[in-house]
C-alpha positions, -999 to +999 in steps of 0.1 A: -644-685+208-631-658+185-606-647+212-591-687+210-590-685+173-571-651+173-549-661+201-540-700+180-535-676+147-509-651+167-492-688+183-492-701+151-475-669+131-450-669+163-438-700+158-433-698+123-412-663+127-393-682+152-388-711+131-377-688+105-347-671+126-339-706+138-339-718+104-316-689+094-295-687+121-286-728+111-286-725+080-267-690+069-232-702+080-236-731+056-248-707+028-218-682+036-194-710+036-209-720+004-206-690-018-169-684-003-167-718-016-181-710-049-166-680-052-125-694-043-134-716-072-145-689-094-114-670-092-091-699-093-109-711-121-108-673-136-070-668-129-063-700-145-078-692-178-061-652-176-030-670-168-004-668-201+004-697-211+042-701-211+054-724-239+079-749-225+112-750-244+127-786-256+157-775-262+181-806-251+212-784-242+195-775-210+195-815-199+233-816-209+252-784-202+263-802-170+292-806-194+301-772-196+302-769-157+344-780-161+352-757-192+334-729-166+359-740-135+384-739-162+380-707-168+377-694-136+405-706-128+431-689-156+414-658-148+414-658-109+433-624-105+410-608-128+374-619-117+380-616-076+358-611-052+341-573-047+335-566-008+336-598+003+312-615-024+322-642-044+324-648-078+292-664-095+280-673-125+244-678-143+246-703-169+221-698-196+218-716-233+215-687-268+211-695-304+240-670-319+237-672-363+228-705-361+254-721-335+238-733-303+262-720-273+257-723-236+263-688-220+276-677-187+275-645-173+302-644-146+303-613-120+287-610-088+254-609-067+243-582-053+212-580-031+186-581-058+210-576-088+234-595-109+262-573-122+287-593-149+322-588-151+326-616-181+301-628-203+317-665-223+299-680-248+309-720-250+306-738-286+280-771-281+299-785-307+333-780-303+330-770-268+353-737-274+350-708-249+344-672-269+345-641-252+320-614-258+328-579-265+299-557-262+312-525-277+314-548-312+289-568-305+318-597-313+328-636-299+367-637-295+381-665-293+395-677-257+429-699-247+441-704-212+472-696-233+462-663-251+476-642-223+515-652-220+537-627-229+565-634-252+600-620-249+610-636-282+599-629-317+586-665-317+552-682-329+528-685-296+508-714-288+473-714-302+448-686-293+432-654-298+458-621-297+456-583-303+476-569-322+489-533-331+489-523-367+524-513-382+519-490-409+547-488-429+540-452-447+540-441-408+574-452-398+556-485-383+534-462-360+498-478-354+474-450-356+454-467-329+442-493-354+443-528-342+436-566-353+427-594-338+452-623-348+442-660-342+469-686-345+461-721-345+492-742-353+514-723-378+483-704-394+471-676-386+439-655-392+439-614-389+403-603-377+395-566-383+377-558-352+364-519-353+395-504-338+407-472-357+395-459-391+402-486-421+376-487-444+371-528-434+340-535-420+336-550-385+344-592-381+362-587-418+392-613-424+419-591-435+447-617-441+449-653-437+475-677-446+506-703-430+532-685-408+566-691-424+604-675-420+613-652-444+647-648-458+652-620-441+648-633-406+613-617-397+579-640-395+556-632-425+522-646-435+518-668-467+501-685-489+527-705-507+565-717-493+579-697-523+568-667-502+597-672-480+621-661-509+602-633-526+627-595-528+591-576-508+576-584-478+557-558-454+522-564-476+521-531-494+520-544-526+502-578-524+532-585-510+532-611-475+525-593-446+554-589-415+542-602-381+560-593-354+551-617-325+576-602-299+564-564-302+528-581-313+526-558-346+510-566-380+526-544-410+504-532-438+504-502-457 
């Protein structure tokens, strides 16, 4: 009788241990798949709340500056023999929108792709407002003015059409040499602006408006800049004395002392 008892207790602790392995072998899988499970969401959750949060910027000139996309082509296509193609890549651009002192611009950088670089030839800045192209000059840090027209040469000692010019300066206690000093004239209809732009040694600082005034004909015959049509008749011009100033459109020379 004890031998029976013995033998159900062994039957009985057999079947549990093989109930137990059966138990496990259907019922790990679903635990493994489980704490994957758990585990995926975890991290996801985790990465989520690591995750910088980027602020998204309303800035409307991003929805609009479609309009730029013809003042771009524009461009492009005055300056063709300049910005060419480099080993048979094409020109591109990457068109961007910048807050410069205030003014809201959309910027291009125009140049050309390369593998896993951008290199720029041109960088334009275009006015939201007035929708003006500006070329940047990174040695002084400066926005010239641009005009399809700004590049004709003039044989004649005539006004040009509106745009942004450099200029030599004529100094007159130098027999009209320049001294490597030059100025950045803007014309727009028959006034003109003179921009010192951090050529040479003057004592101006950079972006300083040196002269301003209406473009008139002097007595004498040469183009001077003034501020009042009785300018035209005065004995001095060359603006060494508060005198007007000589412009010299043909030889693009501006005479100061």
């Amino acid at each position: 009788m004890k031998q029976k008892d013995s033998l159900d207790i062994l039957a009985i602790v057999v079947a549990a241990i093989s109930g137990a392995f059966v138990f496990a072998f259907i019922a790990l899988p679903f635990i493994g798949i489980y704490y994957v499970f758990s585990n995926v969401i975890w991290v996801d959750n985790y990465e989520e709340n690591q995750t910088p949060k980027v602020e998204q910027v309303n800035d409307s000139l991003i929805e609009v500056a479609v309009w730029a996309d013809d003042l771009i082509f524009e461009y492009l296509e005055h300056n063709s023999e300049r910005l060419t193609k480099v080993d048979d890549i094409l020109v591109s651009f990457i068109k961007d929108t910048l807050t410069r002192q205030g003014m809201k611009y959309v910027t291009v950088k125009i140049g050309h792709s390369f593998e896993n670089r951008f290199v720029t030839d041109q960088w334009i800045f275009i006015d939201s407002l007035s929708k003006e192209i500006y070329e940047y000059d990174l040695q002084i840090d400066s926005l010239i003015l641009w005009s399809k027209y700004a590049q004709l040469d003039s044989n004649e000692n005539e006004i040009p059409p509106n745009g942004t010019y450099q200029f030599e300066v004529a100094f007159a206690e130098w027999q009209g040499k320049s001294m490597g000093v030059k100025m950045t004239i803007i014309i727009k209809g028959n006034s003109a602006k003179v921009v010192y732009e951090g050529h040479g040694a003057l004592t101006a600082e950079i972006g300083e408006i040196i002269d301003q005034g209406v473009i008139m004909k002097h007595k004498s015959g040469q183009w001077i800049i003034g501020t009042n049509p009785s300018d035209k008749e005065v004995e001095e011009i060359g603006g060494c004395t508060g005198d007007p100033a000589i412009i010299d459109f043909k030889y693009k020379k501006y005479w100061m002392c």
